[in-house]
N, C-alpha and C positions, 0 to 999 in steps of 0.2 A: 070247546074241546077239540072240537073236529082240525079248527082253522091252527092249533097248536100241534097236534098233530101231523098236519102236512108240514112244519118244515123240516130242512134237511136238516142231516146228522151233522154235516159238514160245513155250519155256521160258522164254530168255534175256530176255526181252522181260514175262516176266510175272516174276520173279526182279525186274528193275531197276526196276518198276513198284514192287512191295510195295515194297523198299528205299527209295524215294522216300516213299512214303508212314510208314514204319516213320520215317524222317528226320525227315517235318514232324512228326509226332507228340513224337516226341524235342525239337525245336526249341520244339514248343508247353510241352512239361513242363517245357523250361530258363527259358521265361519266363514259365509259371504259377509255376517256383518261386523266380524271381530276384523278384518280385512279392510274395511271400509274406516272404522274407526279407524285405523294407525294409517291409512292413506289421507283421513280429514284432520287426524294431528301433525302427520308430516307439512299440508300443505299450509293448514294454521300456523307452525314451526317457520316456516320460508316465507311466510305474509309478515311476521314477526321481523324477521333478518330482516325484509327488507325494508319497512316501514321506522324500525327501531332507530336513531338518532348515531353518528358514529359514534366513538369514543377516540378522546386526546388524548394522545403519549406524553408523560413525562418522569422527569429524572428528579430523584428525593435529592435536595436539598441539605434540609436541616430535619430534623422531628422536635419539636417542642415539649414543653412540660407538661401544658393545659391537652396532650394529644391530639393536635392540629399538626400539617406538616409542610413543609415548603417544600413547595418543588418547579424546575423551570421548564414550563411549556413546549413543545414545538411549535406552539404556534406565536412565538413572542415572549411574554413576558414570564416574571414571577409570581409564583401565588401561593397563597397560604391558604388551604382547602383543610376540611374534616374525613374521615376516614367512615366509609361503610360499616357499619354490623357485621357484614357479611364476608369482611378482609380479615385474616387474622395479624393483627396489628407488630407481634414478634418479627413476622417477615418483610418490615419495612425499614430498610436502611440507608444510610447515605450512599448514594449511589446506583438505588435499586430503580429500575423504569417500572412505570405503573399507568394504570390506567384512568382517566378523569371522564365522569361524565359530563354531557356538554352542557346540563341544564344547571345544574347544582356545583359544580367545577369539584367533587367530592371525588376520593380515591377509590374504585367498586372493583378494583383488581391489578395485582401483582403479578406484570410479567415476567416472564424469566432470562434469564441473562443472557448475554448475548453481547457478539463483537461487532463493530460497525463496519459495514460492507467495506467503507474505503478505507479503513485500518487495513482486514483479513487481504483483500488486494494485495498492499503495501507487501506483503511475506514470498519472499521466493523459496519455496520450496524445494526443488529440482536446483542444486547447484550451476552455477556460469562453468562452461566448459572454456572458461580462461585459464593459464597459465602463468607461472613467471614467465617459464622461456620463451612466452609468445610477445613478451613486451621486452624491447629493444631501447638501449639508449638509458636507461633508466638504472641502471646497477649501485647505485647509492641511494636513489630514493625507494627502492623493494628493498633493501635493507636496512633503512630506518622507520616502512610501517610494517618488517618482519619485528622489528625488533619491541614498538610500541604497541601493534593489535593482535598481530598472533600470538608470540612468545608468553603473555601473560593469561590468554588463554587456555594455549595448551601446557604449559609448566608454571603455575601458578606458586609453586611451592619455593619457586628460586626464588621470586623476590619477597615472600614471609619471611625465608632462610637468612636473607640479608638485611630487615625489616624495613624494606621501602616499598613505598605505593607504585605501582607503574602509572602511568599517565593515562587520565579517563578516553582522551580521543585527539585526532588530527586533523590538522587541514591541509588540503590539497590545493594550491593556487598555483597558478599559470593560464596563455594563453589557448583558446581554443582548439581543442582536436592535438593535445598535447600528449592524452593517453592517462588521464584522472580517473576518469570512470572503469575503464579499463584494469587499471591497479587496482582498484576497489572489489570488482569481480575477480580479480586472481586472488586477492585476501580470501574472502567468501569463497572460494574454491578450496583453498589449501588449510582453512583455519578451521576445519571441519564444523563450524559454527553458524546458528542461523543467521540469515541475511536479509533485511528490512531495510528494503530502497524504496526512499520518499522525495519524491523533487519538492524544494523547499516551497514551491508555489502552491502545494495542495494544503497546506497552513491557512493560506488567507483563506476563510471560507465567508460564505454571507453573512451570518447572523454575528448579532457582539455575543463575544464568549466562547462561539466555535471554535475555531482557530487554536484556541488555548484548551480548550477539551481533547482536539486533535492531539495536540502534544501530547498531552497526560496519558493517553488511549495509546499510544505508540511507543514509549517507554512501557508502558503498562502490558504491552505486548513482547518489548524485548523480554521484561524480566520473568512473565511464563514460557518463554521458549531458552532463556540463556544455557550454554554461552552462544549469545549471539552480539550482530554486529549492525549497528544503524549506521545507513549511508545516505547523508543529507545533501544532494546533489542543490545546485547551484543557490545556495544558500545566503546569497546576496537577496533573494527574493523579501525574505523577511528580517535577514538579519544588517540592513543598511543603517548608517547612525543616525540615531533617534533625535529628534528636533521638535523645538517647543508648539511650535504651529505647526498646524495640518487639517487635515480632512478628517470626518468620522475612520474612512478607509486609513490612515493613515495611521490613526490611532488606534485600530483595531488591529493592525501590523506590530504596532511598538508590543500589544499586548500579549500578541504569541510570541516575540523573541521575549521578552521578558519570563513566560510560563518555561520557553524552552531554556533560557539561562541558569532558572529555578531547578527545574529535573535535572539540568546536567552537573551541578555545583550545590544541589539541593541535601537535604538530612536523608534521603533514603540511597542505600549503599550501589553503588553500581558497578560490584570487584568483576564480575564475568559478561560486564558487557563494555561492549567499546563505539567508540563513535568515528565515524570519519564523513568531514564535510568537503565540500568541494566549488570552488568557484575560480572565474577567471577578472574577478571587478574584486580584489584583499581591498582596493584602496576605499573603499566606500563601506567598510566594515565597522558595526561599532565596536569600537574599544574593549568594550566588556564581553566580547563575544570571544576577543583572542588573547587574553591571559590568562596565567597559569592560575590551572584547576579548572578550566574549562576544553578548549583546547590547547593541551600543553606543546604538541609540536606542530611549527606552521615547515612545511615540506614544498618547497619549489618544482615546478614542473616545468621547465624550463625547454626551449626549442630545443629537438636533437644537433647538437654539431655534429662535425665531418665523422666521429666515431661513431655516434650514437645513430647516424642516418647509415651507414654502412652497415649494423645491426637490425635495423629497422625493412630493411629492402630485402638483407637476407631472410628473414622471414618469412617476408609475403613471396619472395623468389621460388622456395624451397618448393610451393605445390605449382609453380607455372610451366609450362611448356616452353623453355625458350635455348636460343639457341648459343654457339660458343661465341658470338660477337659483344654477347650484352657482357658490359665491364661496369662490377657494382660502385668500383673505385673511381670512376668517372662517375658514374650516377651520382655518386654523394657528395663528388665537388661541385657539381652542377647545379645541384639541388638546395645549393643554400638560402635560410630562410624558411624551408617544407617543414612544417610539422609531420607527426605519424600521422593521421590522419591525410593529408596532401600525399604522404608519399603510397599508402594505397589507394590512394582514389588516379593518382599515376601510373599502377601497374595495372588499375582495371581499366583506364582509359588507352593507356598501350593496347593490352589484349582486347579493345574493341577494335583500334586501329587496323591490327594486325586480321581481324572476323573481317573486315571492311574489303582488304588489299586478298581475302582467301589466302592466307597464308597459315599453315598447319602449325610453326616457330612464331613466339615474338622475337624479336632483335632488336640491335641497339636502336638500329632508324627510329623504331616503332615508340620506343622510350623516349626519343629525344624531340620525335614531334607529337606525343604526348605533354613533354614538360614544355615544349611552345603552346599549347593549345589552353593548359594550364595557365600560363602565366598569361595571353591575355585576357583571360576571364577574372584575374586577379582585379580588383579595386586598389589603386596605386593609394602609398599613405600620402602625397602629395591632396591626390581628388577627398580622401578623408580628411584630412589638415584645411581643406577648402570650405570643409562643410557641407558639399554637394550631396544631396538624398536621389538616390533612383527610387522610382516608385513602383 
């Protein structure tokens, strides 16, 4: 009794203290270790990613009956794989990209859609700060592809009114640096419409079937942005005439102009978009690439003569510094044979003349030992008619 007796009053008090404290401790060890766990599933998570096998992209095909589905690999060929549990099968269509596992070649997810890099590229957004007035020489052929690409764009109503179809697209042929692409960007400027420039070379691609996917994905493009304007720049690339013999490459060529003959002359409608092609080799063109219903108007781009260089100079004149000696009516007799092209690479070659001599003015001088310096850098058609290659 004694030994119960001595203790103190104030056990109870030092009991509920520790227990408090024994609590937060406890408290602190549930969420050092609730912390711990989600730092050993995060890094579990990241051993997974990286250990886990990739996954192959591919494009749906076909779907079958028996719910098996075709689809063509990235990495090669075709294949007819089964569909995960875990995919809902409604979301699988032609055309859809999905994803295969590499062990099973099975579909275990649907990805979502999306444009291919080198299509979205292909869109100029931002209009060409071209002009008509900037293009010289040319006063008949700007008003026959006003008359073919703009007019049916922006007044589409005139030709329902009369009930004729206006013409799906044009071609621009002539010699180089004639002012084709040029025209094409004053279109695209003034037709308030969008503008999808593709040099006909980015067609060929590696794989068989690219190339013709390419095309489909690029009308496929015009016609969610219409009205817009496809401009297939030197389009001899793919579309040269088709021959019975060749190469795999060769026949992977014939197969995009073929896709591309199809979309242009094809069942699906193409009232608000238009086409314009361009090359300076018409003569190697197949057949079926330039009649009507494909391209309905072939448009000449022909060298400037003496009128058309005299508009051409005034032009590139108007922002130069030069003086009252320079006479553009001599420039333009001088000059014959210059393309547009020639004839500004003439005023820029002047105005270095003239940087060279320190002269604040260009003048005639400075033009006329430009256009010597010009001419003999030219390649004579004699040494071409020779056959002669520089290397």
């Amino acid at each position: 009794m004694s030994d119960e007796l001595d203790i103190p009053r104030d056990t109870s008090v030092n009991d509920e203290h520790t227990i408090r404290i024994l609590e937060e401790k406890i408290r602190a060890m549930q969420i050092e270790t609730e912390s711990l766990r989600k730092e050993l599933n995060y890094y579990k998570s990241e051993m997974e990613k990286l250990l886990s096998p990739p996954l192959i992209e591919a494009i749906v095909l076909d779907v079958l009956e028996d719910g098996r589905v075709i689809v063509k690999s990235t990495s090669g060929p075709n294949l007819v794989v089964n569909v995960s549990d875990t995919v809902d099968f409604k979301s699988i269509r032609t055309g859809k990209y999905v994803a295969l596992n590499q062990r099973g070649s099975a579909i275990v997810e649907v990805l979502r859609d999306r444009e291919d890099p080198l299509i979205k590229s292909m869109e100029i957004i931002e209009k060409p700060n071209v002009k008509y007035n900037d293009i010289g020489g040319l006063d008949q052929q700007i008003l026959e592809v006003r008359e073919v690409v703009e007019l049916p764009l922006k007044k589409p109503s005139l030709f329902k009114e009369l009930g004729i179809t206006p013409p799906k697209g044009i071609l621009l042929y002539g010699p180089p640096g004639t002012g084709k692409t040029m025209l094409a960007k004053a279109v695209a400027a003034e037709s308030e419409a969008t503008f999808i420039h593709v040099v006909a070379s980015e067609f060929a691609q590696k794989f068989v079937g690219e190339g013709a996917r390419v095309v489909r994905d690029v009308f496929e493009l015009a016609r969610k942005k219409a009205p817009s304007i496809i401009f297939i720049d030197e389009i001899d690339a793919i579309g040269a005439k088709r021959v019975d013999l060749g190469t795999s490459g060769e026949r992977e060529v014939q197969r995009t102009l073929m896709q591309l003959l199809a979309e242009i002359d094809g069942f699906q409608p193409l009232d608000n978009i238009k086409i314009i092609g361009a090359t300076n080799r018409i003569d190697i063109l197949d057949p079926a690439l330039l009649r009507p219903g494909r391209f309905d108007r072939l448009i000449e781009i022909p060298l400037p003569n003496i009128q058309g260089r005299k508009q051409i100079l005034r032009i590139y004149l108007r922002n130069m510094k030069i003086d009252g000696s320079v006479d553009v009516d001599e420039l333009a007799r001088i000059t014959e044979g210059f393309s547009g092209a020639d004839l500004k690479n003439l005023c820029t070659e002047a105005g270095y003349i003239a940087i060279r001599e320190g002269s604040h003015f260009i003048n005639m001088t400075h033009f006329k030992a430009s256009i010597d310096r010009l001419r003999s850098k030219k390649i004579s058609k004699d040494v071409i008619d020779r056959g002669e290659k520089y290397v």
